[in-house]
C-alpha positions as CSV (number, residue, x, y, z in Angstrom):
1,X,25.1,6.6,-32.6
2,X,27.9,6.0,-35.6
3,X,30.1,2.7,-34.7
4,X,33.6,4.0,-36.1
5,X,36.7,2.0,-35.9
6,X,40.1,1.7,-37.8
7,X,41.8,-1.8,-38.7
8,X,45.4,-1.7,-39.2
9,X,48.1,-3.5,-41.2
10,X,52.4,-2.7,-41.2
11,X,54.1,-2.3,-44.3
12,X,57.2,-1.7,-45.2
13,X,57.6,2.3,-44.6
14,X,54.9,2.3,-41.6
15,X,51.4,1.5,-41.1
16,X,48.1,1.5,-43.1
17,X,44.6,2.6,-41.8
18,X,41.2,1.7,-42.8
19,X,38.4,3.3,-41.3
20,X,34.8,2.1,-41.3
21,X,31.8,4.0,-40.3
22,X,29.1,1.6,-39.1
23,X,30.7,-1.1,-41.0
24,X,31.0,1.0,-44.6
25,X,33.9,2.7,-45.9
26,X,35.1,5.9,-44.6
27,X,38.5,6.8,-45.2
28,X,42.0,5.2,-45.8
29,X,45.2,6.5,-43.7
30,X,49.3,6.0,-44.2
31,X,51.2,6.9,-41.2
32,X,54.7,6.5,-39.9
33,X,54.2,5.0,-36.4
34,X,51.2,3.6,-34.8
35,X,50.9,6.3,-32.4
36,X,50.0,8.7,-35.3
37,X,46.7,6.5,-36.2
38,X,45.7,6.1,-32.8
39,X,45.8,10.2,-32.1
40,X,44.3,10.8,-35.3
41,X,41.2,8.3,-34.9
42,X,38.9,10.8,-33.8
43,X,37.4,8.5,-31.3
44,X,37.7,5.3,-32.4
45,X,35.6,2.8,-30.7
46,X,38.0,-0.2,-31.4
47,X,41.5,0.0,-33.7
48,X,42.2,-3.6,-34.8
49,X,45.6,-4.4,-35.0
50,X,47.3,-6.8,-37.6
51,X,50.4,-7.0,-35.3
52,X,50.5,-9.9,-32.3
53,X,49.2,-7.8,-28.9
54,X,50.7,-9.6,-25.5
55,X,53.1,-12.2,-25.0
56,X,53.1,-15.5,-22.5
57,X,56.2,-15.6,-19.7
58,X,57.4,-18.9,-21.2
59,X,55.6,-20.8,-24.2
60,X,54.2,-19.9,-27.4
61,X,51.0,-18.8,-27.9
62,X,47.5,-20.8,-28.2
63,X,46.4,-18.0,-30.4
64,X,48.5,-18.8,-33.4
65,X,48.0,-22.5,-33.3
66,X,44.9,-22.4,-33.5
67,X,45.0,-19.3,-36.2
68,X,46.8,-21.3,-38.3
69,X,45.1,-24.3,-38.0
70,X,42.2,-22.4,-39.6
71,X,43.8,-21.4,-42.9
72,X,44.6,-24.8,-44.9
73,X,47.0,-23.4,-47.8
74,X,47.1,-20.3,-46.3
75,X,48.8,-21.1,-42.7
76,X,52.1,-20.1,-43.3
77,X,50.8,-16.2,-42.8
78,X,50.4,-16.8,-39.2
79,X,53.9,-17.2,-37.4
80,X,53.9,-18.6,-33.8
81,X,54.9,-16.0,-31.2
82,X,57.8,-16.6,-28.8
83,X,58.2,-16.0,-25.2
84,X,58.2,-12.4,-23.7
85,X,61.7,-12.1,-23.0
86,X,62.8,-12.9,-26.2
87,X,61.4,-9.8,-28.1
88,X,63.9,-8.1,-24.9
89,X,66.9,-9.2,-26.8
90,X,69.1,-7.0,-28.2
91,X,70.0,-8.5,-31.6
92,X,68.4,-11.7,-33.4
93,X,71.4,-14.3,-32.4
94,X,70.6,-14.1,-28.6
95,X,67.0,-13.8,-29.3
96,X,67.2,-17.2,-31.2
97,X,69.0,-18.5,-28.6
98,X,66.8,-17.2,-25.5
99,X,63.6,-18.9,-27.8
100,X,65.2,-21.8,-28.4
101,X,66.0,-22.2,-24.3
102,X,62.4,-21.5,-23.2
103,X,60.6,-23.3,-26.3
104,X,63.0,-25.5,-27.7
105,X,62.5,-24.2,-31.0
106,X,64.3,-21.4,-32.8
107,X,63.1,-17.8,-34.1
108,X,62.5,-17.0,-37.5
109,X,64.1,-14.0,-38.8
110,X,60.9,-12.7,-40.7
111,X,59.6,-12.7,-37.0
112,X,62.8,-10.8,-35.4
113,X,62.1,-8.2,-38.6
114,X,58.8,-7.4,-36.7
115,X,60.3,-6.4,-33.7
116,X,60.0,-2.4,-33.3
117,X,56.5,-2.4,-35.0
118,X,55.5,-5.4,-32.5
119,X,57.0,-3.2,-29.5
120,X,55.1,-0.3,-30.9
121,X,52.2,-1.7,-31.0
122,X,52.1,-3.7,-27.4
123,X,53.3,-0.1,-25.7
124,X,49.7,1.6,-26.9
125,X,47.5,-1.8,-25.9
126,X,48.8,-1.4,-22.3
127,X,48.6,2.0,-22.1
128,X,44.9,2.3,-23.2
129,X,43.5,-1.0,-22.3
130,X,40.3,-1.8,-24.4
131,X,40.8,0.3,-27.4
132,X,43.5,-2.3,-29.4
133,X,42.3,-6.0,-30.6
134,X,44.6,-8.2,-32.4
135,X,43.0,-9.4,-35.7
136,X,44.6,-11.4,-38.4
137,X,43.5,-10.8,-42.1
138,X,43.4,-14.4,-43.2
139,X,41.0,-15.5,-40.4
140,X,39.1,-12.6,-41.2
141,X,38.6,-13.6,-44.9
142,X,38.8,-17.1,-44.3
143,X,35.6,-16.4,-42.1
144,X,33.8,-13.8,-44.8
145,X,34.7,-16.8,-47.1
146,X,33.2,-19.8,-45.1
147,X,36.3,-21.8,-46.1
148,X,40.4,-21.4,-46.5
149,X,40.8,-18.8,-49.3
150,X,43.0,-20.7,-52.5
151,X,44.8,-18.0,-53.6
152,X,47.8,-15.8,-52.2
153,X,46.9,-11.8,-51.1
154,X,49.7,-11.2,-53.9
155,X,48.1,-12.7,-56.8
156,X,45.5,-10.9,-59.3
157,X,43.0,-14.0,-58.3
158,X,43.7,-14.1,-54.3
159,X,43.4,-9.9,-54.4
160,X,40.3,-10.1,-56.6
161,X,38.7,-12.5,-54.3
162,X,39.4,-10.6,-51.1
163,X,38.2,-7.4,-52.2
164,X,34.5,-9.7,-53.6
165,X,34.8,-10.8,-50.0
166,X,35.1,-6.6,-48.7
167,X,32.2,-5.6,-50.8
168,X,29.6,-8.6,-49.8
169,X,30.4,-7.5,-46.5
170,X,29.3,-3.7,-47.1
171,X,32.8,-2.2,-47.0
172,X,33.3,-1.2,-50.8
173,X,37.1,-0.1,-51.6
174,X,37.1,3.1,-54.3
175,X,39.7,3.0,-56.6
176,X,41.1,6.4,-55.5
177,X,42.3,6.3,-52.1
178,X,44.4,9.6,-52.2
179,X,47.5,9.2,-50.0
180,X,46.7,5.9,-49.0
181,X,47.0,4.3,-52.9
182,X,50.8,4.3,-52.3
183,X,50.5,1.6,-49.8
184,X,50.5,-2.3,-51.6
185,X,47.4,-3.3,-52.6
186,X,47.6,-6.6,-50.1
187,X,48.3,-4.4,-47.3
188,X,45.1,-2.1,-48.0
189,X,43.0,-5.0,-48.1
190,X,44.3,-6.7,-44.9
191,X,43.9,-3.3,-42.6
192,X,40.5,-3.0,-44.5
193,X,39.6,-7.3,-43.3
194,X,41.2,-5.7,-39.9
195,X,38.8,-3.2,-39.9
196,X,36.1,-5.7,-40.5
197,X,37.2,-7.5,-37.3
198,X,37.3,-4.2,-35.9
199,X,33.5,-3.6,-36.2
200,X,32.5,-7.2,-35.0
201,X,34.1,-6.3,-31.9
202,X,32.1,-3.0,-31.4
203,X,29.3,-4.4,-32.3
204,X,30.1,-8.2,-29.9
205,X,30.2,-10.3,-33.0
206,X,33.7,-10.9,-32.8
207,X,34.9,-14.8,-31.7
208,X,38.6,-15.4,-31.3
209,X,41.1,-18.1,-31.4
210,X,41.7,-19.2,-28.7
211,X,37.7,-18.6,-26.7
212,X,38.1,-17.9,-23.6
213,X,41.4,-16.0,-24.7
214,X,44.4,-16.8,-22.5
215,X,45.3,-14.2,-19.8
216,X,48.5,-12.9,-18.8
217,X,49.1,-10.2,-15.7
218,X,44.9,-9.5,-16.6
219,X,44.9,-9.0,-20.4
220,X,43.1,-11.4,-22.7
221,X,45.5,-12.7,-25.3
222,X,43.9,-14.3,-28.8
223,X,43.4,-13.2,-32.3
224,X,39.7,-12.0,-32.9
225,X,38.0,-12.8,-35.9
């Protein structure tokens, strides 16, 4: 039976799809909302996610500690993930001031900009429990890699290695990706890393950060790689 699943990165006018049929290539997908590449993925075993999925009452997340401790030079793409209640805030000043009760730190505004995709995003994981895994892309390649990759996803030398990384791992990306080739060329390789992810978990190869994942109200919280 064909494993297929779909890894997932936001960009700046929506979200972008890879999909992978028993680990190869299939198809790439641009799409408004979330909810569009979820009804369109045609039975998708797993959909990995490049957007956090579940939130702790009143701390920060293991998840992204640990992430981040990972990635050497590359760290600073994994950004901690504040309480619940914050992301219920109606506007970014009483959000940074709700995180900074419960933490005692404050919320970055690149964060707060993730809001309605995050939101999005956590709405389909606990409606259809099991079919959404949060992945990161930079613990995906930093595990294809062995080792912290040296170069930034927006340099010629940081994309060129990711997409060596891609194709030693039997997911080859064409150059013509029809629709999809509007979408920056960092975000197609991290949904296609996603995807990656994606496949370990269908297959239970997948390890995540933290292991056993934390639990809150009986779903498993942690970045799978």
């Amino acid at each position: 039976m064909s494993i297929h699943v779909i890894g997932v990165d936001a960009y700046p006018l929506g979200w972008v799809g890879v999909e992978l049929r028993d680990g190869a290539f299939g198809r790439a997908v641009l799409a408004a909302t979330l909810y569009e590449i979820v009804a369109g993925s045609s039975g998708a075993a797993v959909i990995g996610v490049d957007i956090p999925l579940g939130m702790l009452p009143d701390r920060w997340r293991a998840a992204d500690t640990l992430a981040a401790d990972q990635l050497g030079p590359r760290r600073g793409s994994v950004f901690r993930v504040p309480p619940r209640a914050v992301w219920q805030e109606p506007d970014f000043a009483s959000a940074n001031r709700l995180c900074r009760e419960l933490t005692g730190a404050g919320l970055s505004r690149q964060s707060w900009a993730l809001r309605p995709k995050l939101l999005e995003a956590n709405a389909i994981w606990e409606r259809h429990p099991g079919l959404l895994f949060e992945a990161h892309p930079e613990v995906s390649f930093r595990t294809m890699a062995g080792e912290p990759l040296a170069h930034a996803k927006k340099t010629w030398s940081g994309q060129a290695r990711r997409r060596e990384l891609l194709a030693r791992n039997g997911i080859v990306l064409p150059d013509r990706l029809g629709p999809a080739g509007q979408a920056p060329p960092d975000d197609i390789l991290d949904a296609a890393a996603v995807a990656w992810t994606a496949h370990r978990v269908a297959t239970g190869a997948a390890l995540s950060h933290p292991s056993p994942p934390e639990e809150e109200n009986g779903s498993k919280i942690a970045i799978y790689y």
